[in-house]
MARBA-3410 file (N, C-alpha, C, O; in Angstrom, 1 decimal):
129
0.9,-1.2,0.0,0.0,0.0,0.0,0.9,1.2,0.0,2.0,1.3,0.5 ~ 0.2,2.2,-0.7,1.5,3.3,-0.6,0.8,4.1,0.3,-0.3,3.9,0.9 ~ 2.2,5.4,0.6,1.9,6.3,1.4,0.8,7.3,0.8,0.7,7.3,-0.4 ~ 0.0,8.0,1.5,-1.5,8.9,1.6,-0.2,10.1,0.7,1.0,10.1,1.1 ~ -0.5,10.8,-0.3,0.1,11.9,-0.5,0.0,12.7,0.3,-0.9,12.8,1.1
1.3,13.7,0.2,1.4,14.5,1.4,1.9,16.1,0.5,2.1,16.2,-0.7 ~ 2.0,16.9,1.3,2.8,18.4,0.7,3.9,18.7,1.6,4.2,18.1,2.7 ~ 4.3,19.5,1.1,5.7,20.2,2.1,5.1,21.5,2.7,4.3,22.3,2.2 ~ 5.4,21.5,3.8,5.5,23.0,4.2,6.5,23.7,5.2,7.2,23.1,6.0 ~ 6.5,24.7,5.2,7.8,25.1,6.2,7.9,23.9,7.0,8.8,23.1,6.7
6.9,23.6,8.3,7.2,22.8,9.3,7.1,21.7,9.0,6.8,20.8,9.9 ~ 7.2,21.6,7.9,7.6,19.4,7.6,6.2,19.0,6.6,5.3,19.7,6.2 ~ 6.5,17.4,6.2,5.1,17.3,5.6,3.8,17.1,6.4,3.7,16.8,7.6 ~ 2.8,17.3,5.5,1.1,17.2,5.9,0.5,16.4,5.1,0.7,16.6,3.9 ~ -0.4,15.1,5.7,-1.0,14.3,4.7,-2.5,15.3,4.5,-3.2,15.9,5.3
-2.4,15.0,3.1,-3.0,15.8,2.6,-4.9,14.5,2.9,-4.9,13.4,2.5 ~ -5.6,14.8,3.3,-6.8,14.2,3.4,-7.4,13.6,2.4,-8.0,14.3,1.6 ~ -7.6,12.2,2.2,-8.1,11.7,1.2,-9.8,11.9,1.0,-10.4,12.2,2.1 ~ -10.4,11.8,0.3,-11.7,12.0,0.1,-12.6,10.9,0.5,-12.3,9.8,0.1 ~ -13.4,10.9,1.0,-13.9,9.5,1.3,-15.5,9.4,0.5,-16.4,10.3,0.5
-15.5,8.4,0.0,-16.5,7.9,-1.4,-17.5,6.9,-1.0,-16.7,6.4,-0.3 ~ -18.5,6.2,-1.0,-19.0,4.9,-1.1,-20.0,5.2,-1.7,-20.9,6.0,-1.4 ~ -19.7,4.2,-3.2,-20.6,4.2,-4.3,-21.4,3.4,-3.8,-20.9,2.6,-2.9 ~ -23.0,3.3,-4.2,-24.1,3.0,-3.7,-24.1,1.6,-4.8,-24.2,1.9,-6.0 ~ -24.1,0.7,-4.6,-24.1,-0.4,-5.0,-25.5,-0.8,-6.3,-25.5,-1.5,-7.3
-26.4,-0.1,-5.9,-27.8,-0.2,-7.2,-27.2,-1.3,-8.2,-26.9,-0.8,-9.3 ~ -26.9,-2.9,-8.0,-26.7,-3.8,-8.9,-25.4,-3.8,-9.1,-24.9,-4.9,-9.4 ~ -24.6,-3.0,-9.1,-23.0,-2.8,-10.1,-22.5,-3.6,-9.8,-22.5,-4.1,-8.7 ~ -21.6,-4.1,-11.4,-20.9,-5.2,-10.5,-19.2,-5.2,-10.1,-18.6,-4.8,-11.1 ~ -18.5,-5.3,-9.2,-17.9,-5.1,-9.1,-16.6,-4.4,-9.7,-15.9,-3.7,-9.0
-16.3,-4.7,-11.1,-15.7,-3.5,-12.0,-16.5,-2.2,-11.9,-15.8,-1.2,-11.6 ~ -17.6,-2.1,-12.0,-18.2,-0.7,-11.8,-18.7,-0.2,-10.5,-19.4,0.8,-10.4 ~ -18.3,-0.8,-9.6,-18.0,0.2,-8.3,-16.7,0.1,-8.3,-16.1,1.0,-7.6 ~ -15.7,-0.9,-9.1,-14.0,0.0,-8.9,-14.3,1.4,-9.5,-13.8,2.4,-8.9 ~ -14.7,1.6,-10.3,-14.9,2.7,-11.9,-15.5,3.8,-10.9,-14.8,4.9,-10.7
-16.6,3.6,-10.3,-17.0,4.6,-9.5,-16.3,5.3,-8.4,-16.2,6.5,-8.2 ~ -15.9,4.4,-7.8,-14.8,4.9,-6.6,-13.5,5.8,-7.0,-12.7,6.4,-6.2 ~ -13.4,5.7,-8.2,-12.5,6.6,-9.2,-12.5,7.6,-9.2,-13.7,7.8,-9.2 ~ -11.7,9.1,-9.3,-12.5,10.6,-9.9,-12.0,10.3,-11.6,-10.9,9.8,-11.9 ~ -12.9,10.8,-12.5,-13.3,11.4,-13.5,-12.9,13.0,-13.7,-13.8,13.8,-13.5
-11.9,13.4,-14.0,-11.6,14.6,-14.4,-12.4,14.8,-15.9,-12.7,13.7,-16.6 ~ -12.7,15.9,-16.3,-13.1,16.2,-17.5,-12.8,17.7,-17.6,-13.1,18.5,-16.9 ~ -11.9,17.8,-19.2,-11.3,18.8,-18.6,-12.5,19.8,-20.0,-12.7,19.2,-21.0 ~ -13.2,21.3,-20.0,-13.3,22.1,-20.8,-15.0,21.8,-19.9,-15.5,20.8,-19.4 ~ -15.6,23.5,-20.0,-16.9,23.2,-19.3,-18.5,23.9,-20.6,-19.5,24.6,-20.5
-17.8,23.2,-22.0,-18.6,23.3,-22.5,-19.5,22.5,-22.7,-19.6,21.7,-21.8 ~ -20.7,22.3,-23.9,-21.7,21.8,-23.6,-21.6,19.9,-23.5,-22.3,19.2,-22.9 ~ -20.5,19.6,-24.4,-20.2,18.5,-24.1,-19.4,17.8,-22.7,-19.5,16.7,-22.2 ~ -18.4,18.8,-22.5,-17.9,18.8,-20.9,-18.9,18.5,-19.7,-18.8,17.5,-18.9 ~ -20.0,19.8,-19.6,-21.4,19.6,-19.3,-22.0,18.3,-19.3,-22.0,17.4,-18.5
-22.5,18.5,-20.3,-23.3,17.0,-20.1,-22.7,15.6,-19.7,-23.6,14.8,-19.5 ~ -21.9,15.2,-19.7,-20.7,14.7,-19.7,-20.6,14.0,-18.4,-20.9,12.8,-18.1 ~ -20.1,15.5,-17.5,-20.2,15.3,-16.0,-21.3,15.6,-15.6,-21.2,16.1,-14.4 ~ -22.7,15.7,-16.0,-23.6,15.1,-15.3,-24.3,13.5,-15.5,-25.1,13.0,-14.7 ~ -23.8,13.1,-16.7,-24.2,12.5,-16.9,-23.6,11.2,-16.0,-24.2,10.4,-15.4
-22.3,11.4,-16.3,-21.5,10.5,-15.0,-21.3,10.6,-13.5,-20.6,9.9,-12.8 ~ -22.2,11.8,-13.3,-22.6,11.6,-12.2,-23.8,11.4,-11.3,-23.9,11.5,-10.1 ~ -24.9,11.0,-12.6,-26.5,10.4,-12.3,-26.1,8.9,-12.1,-26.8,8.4,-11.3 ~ -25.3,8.3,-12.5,-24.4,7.5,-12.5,-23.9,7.0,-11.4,-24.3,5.9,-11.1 ~ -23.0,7.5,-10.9,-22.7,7.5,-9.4,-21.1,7.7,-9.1,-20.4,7.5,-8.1
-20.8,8.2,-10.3,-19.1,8.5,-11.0,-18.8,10.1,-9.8,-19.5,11.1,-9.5 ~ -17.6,9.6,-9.3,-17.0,11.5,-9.0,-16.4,11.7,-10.3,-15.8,11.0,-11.1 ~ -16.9,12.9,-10.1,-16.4,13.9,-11.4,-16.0,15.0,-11.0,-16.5,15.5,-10.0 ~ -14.8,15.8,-11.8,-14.4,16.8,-11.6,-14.2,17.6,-12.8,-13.3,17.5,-13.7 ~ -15.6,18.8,-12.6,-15.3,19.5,-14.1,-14.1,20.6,-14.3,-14.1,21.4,-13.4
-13.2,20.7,-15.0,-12.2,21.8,-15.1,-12.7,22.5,-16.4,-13.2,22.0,-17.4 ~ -12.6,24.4,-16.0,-13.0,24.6,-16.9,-12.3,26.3,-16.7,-12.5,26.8,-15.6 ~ -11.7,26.8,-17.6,-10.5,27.8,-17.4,-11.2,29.0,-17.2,-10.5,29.9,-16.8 ~ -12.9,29.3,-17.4,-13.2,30.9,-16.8,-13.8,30.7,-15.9,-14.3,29.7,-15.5 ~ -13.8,31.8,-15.4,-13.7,31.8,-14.1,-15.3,32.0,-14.2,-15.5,32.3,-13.0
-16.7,32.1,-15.0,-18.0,32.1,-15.1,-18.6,31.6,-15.9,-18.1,31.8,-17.1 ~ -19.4,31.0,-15.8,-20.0,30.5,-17.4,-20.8,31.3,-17.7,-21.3,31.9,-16.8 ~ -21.3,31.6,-19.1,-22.1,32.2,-19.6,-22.0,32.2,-21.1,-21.2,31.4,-21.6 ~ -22.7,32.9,-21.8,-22.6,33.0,-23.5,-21.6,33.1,-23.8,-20.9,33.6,-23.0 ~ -20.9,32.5,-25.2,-19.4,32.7,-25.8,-19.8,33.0,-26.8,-18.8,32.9,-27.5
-21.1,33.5,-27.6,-20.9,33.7,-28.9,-22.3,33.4,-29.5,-23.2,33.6,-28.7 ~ -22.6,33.1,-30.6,-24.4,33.0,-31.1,-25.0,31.8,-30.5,-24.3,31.0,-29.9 ~ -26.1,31.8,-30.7,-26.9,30.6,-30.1,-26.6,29.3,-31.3,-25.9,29.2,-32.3 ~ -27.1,28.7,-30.8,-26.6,26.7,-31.2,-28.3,26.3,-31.8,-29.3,26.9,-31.3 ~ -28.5,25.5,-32.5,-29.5,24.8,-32.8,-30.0,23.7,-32.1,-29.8,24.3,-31.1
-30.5,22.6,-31.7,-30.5,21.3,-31.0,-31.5,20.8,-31.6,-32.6,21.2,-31.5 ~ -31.0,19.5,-32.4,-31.9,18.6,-32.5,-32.6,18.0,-32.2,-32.8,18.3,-31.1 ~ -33.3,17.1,-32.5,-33.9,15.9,-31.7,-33.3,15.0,-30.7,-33.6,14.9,-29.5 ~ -32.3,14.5,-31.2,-31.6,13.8,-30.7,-30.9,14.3,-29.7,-30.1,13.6,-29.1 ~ -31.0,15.6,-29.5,-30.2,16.6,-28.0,-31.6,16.8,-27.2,-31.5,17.1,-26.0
-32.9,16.7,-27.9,-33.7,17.1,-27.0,-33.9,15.6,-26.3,-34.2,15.4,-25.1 ~ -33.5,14.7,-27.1,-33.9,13.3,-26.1,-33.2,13.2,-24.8,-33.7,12.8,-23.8 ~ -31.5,13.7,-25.1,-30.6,13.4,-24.2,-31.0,14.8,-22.8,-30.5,15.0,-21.7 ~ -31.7,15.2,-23.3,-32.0,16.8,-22.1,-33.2,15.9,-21.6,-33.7,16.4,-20.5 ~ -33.9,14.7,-22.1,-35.0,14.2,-21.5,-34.0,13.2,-20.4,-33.9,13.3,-19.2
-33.6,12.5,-20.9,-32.5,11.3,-20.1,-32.2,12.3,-19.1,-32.8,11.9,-18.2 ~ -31.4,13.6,-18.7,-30.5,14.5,-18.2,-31.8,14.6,-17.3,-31.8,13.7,-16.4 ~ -32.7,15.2,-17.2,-33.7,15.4,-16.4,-33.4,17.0,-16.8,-33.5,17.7,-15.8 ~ -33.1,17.8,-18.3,-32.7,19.2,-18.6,-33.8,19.8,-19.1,-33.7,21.0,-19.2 ~ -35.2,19.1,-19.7,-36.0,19.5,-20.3,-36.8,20.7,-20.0,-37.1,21.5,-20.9
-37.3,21.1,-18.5,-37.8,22.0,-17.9,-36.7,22.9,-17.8,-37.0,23.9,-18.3 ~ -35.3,22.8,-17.2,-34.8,24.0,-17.4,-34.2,24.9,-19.1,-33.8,26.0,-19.4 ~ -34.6,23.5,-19.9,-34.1,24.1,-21.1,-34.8,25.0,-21.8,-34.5,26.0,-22.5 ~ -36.0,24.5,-21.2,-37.2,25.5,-22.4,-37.0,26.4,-21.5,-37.6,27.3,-22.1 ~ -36.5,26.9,-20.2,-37.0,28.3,-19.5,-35.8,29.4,-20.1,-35.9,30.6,-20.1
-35.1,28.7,-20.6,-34.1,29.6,-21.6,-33.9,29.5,-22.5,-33.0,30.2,-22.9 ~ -34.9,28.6,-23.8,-34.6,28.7,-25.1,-35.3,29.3,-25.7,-36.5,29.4,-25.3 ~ -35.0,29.8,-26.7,-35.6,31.3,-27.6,-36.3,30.1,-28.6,-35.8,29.0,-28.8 ~ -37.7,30.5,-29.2,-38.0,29.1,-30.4,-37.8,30.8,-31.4,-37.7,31.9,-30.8 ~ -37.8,30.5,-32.7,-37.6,31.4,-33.7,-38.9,31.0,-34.6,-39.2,29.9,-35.1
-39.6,32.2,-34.6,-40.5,32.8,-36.1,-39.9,31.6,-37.4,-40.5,30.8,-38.1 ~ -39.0,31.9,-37.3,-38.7,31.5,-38.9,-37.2,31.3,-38.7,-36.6,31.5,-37.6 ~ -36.5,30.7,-40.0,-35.0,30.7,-40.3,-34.6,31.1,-41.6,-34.7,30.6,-42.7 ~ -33.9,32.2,-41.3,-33.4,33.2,-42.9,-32.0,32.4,-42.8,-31.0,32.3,-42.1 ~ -32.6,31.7,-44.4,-30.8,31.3,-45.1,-30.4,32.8,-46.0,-31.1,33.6,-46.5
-28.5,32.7,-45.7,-28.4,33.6,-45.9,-27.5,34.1,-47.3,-27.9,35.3,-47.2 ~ -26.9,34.1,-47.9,-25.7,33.8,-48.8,-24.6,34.2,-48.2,-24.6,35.2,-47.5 ~ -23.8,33.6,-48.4,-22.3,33.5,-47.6,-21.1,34.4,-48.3,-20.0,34.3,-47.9 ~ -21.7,35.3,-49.7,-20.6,35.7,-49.7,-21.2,37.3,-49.8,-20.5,38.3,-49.4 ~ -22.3,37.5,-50.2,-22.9,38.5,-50.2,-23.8,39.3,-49.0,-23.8,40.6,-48.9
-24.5,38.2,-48.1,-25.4,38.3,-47.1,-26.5,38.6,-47.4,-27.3,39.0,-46.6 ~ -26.6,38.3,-49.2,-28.3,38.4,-49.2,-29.1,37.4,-48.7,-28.7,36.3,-48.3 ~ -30.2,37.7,-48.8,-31.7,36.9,-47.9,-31.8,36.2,-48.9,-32.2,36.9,-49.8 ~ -31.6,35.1,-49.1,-32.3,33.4,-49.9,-33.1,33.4,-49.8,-33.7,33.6,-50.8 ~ -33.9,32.8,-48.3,-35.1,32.5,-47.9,-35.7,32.0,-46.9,-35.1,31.2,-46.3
-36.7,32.4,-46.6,-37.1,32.0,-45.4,-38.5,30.9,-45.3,-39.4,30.6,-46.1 ~ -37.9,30.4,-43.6,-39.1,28.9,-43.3,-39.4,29.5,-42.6,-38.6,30.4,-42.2 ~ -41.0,29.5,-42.0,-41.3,29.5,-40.7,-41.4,28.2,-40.0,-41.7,27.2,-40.5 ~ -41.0,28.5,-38.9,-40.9,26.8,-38.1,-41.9,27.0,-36.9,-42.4,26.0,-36.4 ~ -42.2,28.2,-36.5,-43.1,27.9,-35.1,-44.5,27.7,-35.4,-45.3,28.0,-34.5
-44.8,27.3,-36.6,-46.1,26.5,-36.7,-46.4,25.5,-36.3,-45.3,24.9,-36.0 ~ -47.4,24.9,-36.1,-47.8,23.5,-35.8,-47.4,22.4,-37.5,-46.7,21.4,-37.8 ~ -48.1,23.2,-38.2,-47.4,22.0,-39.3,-46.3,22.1,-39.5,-46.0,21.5,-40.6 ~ -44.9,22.7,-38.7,-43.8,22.6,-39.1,-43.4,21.1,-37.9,-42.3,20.6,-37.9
END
């Protein structure tokens, strides 16, 4: 067994305190309570970082998200989500908080990419869309 890591400090070393864990057994089989008893770093706290470490942590995984600003918030234009993102926000238990912040849009102007004229437009917030 090894020694508990420790640090230095002026007056000699300090064992640094280990974390104490017990994954709740719900069936696992033994490989996956080693897995659990594990930390999980993940390093970037974007939306895949995000989901990521929640997801491994409904789970019963420690996770530790790293993520270099110091706030989260907007980086830039909004994102689209599919179907297939709205299923996983159903799995996440994200669905109620998602819609209290998602904008739905009138419509979608394509745009030309070298000019920026208006192509054309869908409306999508109908029912037959």
């Amino acid at each position: 067994m090894r020694d508990p890591p420790c640090r230095l400090l002026a007056n000699g070393p300090e064992k640094i305190p280990q974390p104490r864990y017990t994954p709740q057994t719900n069936g696992l089989s033994e490989r996956d309570l080693y897995m659990t008893s594990m930390l999980i770093l993940i390093a970037g706290g974007g939306i895949a970082g995000v989901a990521a470490a929640l997801a491994l942590g409904q789970k019963g995984y420690q996770v530790r998200l790293l993520e270099q600003t110091s706030k989260f918030g907007e980086a830039g234009a909004g994102i689209q989500l599919g179907p297939n993102v709205i299923k996983m926000f159903k799995i996440l238990g994200l669905t109620e908080a998602k819609s209290d912040l998602a904008v739905f849009p009138d419509e979608l102007v394509m745009r030309d990419g070298a000019s920026g004229g208006e192509i054309t437009r869908i409306p999508v917030n109908i029912t037959a869309f």
